[in-house]
C-alpha positions as CSV (number, residue, x, y, z in Angstrom):
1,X,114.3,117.7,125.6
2,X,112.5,116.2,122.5
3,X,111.4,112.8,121.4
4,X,110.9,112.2,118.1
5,X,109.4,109.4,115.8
6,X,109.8,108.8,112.1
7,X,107.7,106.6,110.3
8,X,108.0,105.5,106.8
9,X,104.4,106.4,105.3
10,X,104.1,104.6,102.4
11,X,105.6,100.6,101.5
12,X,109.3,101.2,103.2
13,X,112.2,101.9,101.4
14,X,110.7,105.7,101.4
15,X,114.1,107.0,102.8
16,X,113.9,106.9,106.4
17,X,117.7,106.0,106.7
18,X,119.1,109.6,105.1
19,X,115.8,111.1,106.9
20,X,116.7,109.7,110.3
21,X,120.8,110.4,109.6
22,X,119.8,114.3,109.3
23,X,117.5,114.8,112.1
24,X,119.4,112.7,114.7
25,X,122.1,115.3,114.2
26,X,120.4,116.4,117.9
27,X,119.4,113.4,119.4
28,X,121.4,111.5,122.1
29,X,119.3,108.4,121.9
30,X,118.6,106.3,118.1
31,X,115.8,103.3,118.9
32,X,115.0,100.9,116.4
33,X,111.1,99.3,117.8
34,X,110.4,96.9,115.1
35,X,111.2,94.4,112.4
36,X,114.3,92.6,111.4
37,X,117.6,92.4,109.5
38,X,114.7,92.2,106.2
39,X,114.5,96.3,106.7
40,X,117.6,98.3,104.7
41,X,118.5,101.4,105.2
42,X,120.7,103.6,103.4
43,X,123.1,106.6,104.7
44,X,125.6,108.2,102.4
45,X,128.0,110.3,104.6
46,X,130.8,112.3,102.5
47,X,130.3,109.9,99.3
48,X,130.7,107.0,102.0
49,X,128.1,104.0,101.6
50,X,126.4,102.4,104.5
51,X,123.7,99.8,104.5
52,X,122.3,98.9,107.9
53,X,119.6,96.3,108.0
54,X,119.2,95.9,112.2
55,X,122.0,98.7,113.2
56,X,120.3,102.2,114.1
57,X,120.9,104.7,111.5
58,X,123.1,106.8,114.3
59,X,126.2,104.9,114.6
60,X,127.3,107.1,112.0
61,X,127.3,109.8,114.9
62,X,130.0,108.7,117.4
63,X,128.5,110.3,120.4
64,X,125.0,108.8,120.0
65,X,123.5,106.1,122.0
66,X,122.1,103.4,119.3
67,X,119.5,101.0,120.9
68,X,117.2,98.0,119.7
69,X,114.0,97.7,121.1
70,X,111.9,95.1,122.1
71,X,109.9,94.8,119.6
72,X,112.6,93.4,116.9
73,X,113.6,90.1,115.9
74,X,117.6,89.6,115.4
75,X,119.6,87.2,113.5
76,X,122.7,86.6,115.7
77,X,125.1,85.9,112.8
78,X,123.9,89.3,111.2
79,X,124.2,91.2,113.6
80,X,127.5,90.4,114.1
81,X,128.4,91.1,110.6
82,X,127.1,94.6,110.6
83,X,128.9,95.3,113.8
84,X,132.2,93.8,112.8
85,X,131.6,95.6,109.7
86,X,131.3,99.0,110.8
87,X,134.2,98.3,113.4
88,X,136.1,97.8,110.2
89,X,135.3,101.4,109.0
90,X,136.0,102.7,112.4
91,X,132.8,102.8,114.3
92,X,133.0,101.8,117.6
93,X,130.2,100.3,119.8
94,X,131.0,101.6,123.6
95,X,126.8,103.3,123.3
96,X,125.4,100.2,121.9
97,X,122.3,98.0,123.4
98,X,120.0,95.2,122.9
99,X,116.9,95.0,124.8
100,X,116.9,91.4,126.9
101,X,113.7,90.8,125.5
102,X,114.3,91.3,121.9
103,X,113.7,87.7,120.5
104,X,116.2,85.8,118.7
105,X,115.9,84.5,115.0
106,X,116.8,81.2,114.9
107,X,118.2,78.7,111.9
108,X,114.9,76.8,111.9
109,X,113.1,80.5,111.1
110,X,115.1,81.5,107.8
111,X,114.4,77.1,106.7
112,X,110.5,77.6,107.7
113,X,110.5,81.0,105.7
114,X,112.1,79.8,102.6
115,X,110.2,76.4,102.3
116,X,106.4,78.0,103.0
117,X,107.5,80.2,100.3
118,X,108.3,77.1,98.0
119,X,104.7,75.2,99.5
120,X,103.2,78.7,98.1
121,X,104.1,79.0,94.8
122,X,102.2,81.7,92.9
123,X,100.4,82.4,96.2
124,X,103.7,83.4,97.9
125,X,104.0,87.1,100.0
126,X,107.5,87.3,98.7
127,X,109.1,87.6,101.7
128,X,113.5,88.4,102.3
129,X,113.6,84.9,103.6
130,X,115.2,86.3,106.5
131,X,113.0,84.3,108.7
132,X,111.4,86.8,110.0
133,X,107.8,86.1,110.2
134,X,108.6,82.8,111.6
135,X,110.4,84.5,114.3
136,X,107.4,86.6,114.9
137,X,105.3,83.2,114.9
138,X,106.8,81.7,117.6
139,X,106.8,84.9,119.4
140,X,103.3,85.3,119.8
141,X,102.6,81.4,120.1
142,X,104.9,81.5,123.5
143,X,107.8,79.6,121.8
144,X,110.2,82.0,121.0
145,X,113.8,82.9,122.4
146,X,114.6,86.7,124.3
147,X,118.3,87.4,124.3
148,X,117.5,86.7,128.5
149,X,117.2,83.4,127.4
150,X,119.9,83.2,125.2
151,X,122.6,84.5,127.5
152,X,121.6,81.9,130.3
153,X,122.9,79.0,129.1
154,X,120.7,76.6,131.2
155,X,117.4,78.0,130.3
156,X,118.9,78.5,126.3
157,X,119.5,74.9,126.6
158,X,116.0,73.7,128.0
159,X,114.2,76.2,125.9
160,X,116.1,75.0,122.4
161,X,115.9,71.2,123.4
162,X,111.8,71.6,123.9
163,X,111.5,73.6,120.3
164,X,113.4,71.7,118.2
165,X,111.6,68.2,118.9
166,X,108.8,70.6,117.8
167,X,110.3,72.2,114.6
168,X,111.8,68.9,114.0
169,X,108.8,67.0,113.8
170,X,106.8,69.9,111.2
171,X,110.3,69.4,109.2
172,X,110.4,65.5,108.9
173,X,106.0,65.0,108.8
174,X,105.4,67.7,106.6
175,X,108.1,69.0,104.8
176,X,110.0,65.8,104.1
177,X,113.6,67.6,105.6
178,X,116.0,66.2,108.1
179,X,115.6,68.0,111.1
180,X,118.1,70.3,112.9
181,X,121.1,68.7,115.2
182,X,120.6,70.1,118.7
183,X,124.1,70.5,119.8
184,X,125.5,72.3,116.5
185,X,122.7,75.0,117.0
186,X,123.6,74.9,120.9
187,X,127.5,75.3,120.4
188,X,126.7,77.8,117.5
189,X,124.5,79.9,119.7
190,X,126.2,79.7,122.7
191,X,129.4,81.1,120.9
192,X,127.4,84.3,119.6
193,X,125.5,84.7,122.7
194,X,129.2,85.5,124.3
195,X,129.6,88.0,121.9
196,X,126.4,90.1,122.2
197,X,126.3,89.6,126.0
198,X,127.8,92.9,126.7
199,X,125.0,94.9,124.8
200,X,122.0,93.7,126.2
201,X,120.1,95.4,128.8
202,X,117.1,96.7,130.0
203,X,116.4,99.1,126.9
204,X,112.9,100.1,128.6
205,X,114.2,101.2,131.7
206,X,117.3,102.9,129.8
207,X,114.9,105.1,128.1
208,X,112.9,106.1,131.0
209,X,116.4,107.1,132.8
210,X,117.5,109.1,129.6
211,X,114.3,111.0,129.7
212,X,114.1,111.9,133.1
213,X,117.5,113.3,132.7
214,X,116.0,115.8,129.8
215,X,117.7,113.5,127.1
216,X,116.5,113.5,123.2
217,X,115.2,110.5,122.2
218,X,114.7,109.5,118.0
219,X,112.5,106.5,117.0
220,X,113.9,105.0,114.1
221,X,111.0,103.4,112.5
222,X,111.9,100.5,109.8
223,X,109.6,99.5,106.5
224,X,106.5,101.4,106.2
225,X,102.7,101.7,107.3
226,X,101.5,100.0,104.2
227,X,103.0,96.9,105.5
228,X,101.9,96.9,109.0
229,X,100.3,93.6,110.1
230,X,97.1,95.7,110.8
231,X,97.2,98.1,108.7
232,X,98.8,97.5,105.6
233,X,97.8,95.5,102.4
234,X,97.2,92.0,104.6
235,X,98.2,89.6,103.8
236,X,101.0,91.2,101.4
237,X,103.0,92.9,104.9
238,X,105.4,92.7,107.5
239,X,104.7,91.0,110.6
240,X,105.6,93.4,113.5
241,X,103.8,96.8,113.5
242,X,106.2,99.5,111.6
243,X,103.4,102.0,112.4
244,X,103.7,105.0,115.2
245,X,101.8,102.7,117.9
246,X,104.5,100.1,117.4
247,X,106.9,102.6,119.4
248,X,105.5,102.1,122.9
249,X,104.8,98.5,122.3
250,X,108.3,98.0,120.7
251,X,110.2,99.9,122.9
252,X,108.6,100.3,126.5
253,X,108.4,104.0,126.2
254,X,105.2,105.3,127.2
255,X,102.8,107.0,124.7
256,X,102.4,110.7,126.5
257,X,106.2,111.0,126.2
258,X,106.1,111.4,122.4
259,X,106.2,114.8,121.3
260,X,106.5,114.5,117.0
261,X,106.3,111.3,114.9
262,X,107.4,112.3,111.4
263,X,106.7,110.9,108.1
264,X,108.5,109.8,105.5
265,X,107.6,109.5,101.7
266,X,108.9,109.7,98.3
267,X,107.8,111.9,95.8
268,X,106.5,108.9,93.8
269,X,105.5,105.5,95.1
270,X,107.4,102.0,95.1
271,X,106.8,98.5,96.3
272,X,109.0,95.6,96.6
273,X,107.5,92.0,96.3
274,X,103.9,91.2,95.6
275,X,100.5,93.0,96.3
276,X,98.4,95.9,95.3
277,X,99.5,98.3,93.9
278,X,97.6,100.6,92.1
279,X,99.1,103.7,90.1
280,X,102.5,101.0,89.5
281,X,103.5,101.9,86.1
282,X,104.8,99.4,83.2
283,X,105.6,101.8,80.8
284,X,108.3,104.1,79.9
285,X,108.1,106.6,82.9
286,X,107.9,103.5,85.4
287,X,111.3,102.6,83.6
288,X,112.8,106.3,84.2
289,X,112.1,106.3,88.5
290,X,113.3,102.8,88.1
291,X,116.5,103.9,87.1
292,X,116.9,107.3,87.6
293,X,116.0,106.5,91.5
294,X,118.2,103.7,91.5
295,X,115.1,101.4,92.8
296,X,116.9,98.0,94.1
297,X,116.2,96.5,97.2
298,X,118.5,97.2,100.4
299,X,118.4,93.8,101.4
300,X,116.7,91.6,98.5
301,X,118.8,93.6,95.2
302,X,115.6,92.8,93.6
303,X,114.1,96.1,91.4
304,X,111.4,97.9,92.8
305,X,107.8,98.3,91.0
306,X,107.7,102.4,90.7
307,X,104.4,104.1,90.3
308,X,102.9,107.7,90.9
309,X,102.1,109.2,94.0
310,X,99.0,107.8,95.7
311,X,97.5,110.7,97.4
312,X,94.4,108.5,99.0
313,X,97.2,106.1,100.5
314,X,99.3,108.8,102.1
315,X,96.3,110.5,103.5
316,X,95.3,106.8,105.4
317,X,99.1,107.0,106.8
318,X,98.5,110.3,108.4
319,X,95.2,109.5,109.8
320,X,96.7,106.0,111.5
321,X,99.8,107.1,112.5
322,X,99.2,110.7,113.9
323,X,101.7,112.4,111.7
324,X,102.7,116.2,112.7
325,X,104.9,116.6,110.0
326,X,106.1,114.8,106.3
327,X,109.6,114.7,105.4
328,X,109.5,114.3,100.9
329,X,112.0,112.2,99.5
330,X,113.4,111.7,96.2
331,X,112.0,115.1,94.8
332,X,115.0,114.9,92.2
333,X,114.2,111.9,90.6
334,X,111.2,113.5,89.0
335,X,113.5,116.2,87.1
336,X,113.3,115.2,83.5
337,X,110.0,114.0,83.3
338,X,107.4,116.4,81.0
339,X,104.4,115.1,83.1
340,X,104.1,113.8,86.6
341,X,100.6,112.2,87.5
342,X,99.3,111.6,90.8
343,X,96.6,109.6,92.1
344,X,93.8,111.2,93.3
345,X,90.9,109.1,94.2
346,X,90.2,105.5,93.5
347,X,86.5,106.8,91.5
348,X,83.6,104.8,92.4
349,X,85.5,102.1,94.2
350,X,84.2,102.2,98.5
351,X,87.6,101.4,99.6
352,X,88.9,105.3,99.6
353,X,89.9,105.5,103.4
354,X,91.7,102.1,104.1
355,X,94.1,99.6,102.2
356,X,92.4,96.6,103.2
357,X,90.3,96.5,100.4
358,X,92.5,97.6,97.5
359,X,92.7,96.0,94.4
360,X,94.9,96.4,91.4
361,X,92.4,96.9,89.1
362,X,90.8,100.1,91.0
363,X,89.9,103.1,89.0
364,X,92.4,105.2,89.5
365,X,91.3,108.9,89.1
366,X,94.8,110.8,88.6
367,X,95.6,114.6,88.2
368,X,98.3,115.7,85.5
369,X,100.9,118.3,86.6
370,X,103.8,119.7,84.5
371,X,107.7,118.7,84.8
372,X,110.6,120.6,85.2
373,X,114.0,120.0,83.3
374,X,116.9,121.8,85.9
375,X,118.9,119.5,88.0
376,X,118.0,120.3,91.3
377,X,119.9,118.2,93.5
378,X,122.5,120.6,94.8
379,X,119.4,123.5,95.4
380,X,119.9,124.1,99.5
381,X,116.4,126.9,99.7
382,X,112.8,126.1,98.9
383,X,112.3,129.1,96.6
384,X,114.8,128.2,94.3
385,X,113.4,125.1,93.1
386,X,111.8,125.3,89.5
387,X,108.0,126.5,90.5
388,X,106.9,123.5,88.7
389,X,108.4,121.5,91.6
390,X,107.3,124.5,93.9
391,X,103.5,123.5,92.7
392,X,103.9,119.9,93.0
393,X,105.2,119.9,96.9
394,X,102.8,122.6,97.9
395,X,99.8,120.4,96.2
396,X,101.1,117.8,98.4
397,X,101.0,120.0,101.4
398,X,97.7,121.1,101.0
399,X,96.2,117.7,100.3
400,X,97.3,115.7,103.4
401,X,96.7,119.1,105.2
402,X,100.6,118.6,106.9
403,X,103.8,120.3,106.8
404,X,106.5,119.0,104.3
405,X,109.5,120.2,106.6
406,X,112.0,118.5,105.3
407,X,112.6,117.8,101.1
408,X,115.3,115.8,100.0
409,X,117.1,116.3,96.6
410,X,119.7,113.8,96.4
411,X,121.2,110.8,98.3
412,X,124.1,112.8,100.7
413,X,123.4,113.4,104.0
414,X,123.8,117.4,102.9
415,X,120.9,117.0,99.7
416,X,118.1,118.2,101.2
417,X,116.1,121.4,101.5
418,X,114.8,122.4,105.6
419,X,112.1,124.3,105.7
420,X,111.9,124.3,109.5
């Protein structure tokens, strides 16, 4: 019996889907414990493409249990799409659940997040417009909707009646925007509440029974501990808790059950949206990870700002997040390059341990290290990497005083390098 958490350790997109594909191979449970359809994640599987934004990464296995915690937000409609859309391609859902107290993202969310992005303007976080933080909002201010709301239709109906005259009134007072018809959303939701019925449950108590029964149980963490409501770059982040301590709270699963939480990061550094950032690059080797690394958004499209690894940054993800062990992504995309920098220190700046005061003009202190040229994306064993790359991973290693277990050298399920 093992459970298992992996966390993305830098600003998402780090790789967690391919990371969380491989090691699932022995898990019988994958739980998703935070965020929305705005996370992406990315398995290829025998040059097959998937993108899941709210589906765990293990419905690729068909004799996993996939299971979304408590502690996300769903979009009805997308959900449904990604379901019938791996149903499509063969996937079936028989080991599929919803926690009942997962809450539902509205149509009034996705309005609310587009137009206070608009009020914003150059002030704007940047968000997927998903509707996410909205969702969130009305979460902690005692308004939201659970899926055990949703799929009892007189307390759906009470509760959406009592929140629209709300939303309704911010709309047509301070927006200047019609406000929402009652019965379309009613008819609308009650249709797709019919449809998700069968997966909800008690996800917590699930859990519990799976690991009394000596069950493994993998945490699928989504985006990444620099965007953590507490501990990221505030107010440039998420608004759930992508961190390790998001599990317990996102899931119902009890702390002293954890046995590894794993991280993930590239070799190099990127950020989607606004925010510090940095060792971002605008020249031509920021162009080259750009490219080579194929650095477009999951769920936005929109290009990623690339930059060199920021040791200080990663060391602040082990510390808050407990990590026993890295998993390195993306070690390929640096074959090509003569130099490969990495950030160091931040000089004289105070702000060396946290993120909360980073700025993008810090002085970045960085430390030089040769390139390699050989294609390494096929190499299966750690000692036949160029020793260039060798150096760089170790370096890595010994700074954030962690194992690097896993190295990945390509985007297939089969590029990667164990080490344990």
């Amino acid at each position: 019996m093992s459970t298992k958490v992996v966390i993305g350790a830098q600003w998402g997109d780090e790789g967690k889907g391919k990371a969380t594909d491989k090691l699932a191979e022995t898990a019988d449970y994958v739980v998703r414990f935070s965020g929305g359809n705005n996370a992406g994640h990315t398995v290829i599987v025998q040059n097959e493409k998937y993108e899941l934004h709210l589906i765990p990464s293990g419905i690729i296995y068909e004799d996993k249990k996939n299971v979304i915690g408590n502690g996300t937000v769903i979009d009805p409609t997308a959900l449904i799409a990604e379901i019938e859309g791996l149903k499509e391609r063969g996937h079936t859902f028989n080991n599929f659940y919803i926690s009942e107290q997962a809450h539902v993202v509205m149509p009034y969310h996705k309005l609310f997040d587009g137009l206070e992005e608009k009020r914003k303007g150059d002030s704007k976080i940047g968000t997927t417009k998903k509707g996410i933080g909205p969702a969130y909002t009305d979460k902690v201010a005692r308004r939201g909707i659970r899926f055990c709301d949703l799929i009892e239709e007189g307390i759906f109906k009470k509760k959406l009646k009592d929140i629209l005259e709300y939303k309704n009134l911010i709309l047509e007072k301070v927006y200047e925007q019609p406000g929402f018809s009652y019965q379309e959303i009613l008819d609308q939701y009650l249709e797709l509440a019919e449809e998700i019925k069968p997966y909800i449950t008690d996800t917590s108590l699930l859990l519990d029974q799976a690991y009394q029964k000596g069950e493994n149980i993998f945490f699928e963490g989504a985006q990444g501990t620099l965007l953590d409501i507490d501990y990221g770059t505030y107010p440039y982040v998420t608004s759930s808790n992508p961190t390790s301590g998001g599990v317990c709270i996102g899931t119902g699963f009890g702390p002293t059950k954890i046995d590894d939480i794993i991280g993930v990061a590239k070799a190099y550094l990127t950020r989607v949206g606004k925010g510090p950032f940095p060792t971002e690059l605008f020249d031509e080797a920021g162009q080259f990870l750009l490219k080579k690394g194929h650095e477009f958004g999951v769920t936005t499209g929109r290009p990623r700002r690339c930059g060199w690894l920021d040791l200080p940054l990663l060391k602040y993800a082990v510390r808050v997040n407990g990590l026993t062990e890295l998993v390195l992504t993306k070690i390929d995309v640096l074959s090509g390059l003569d130099e490969i920098k990495v950030c160091t220190s931040y000089g004289n700046d105070l702000h060396t341990t946290s993120p909360s005061g980073l700025l993008d003009n810090s002085t970045i202190v960085y430390e030089s290290f040769p390139g390699w040229q050989k294609n390494i994306s096929k190499i299966k064993q750690f000692n036949e990497l160029p020793k260039e790359a060798r150096d760089y991973i170790n370096m890595i290693e010994d700074e954030i005083n962690l194992p690097i277990t896993v190295i990945g050298t390509g985007p297939a399920r089969e590029d990667v390098i164990i080490r344990k």
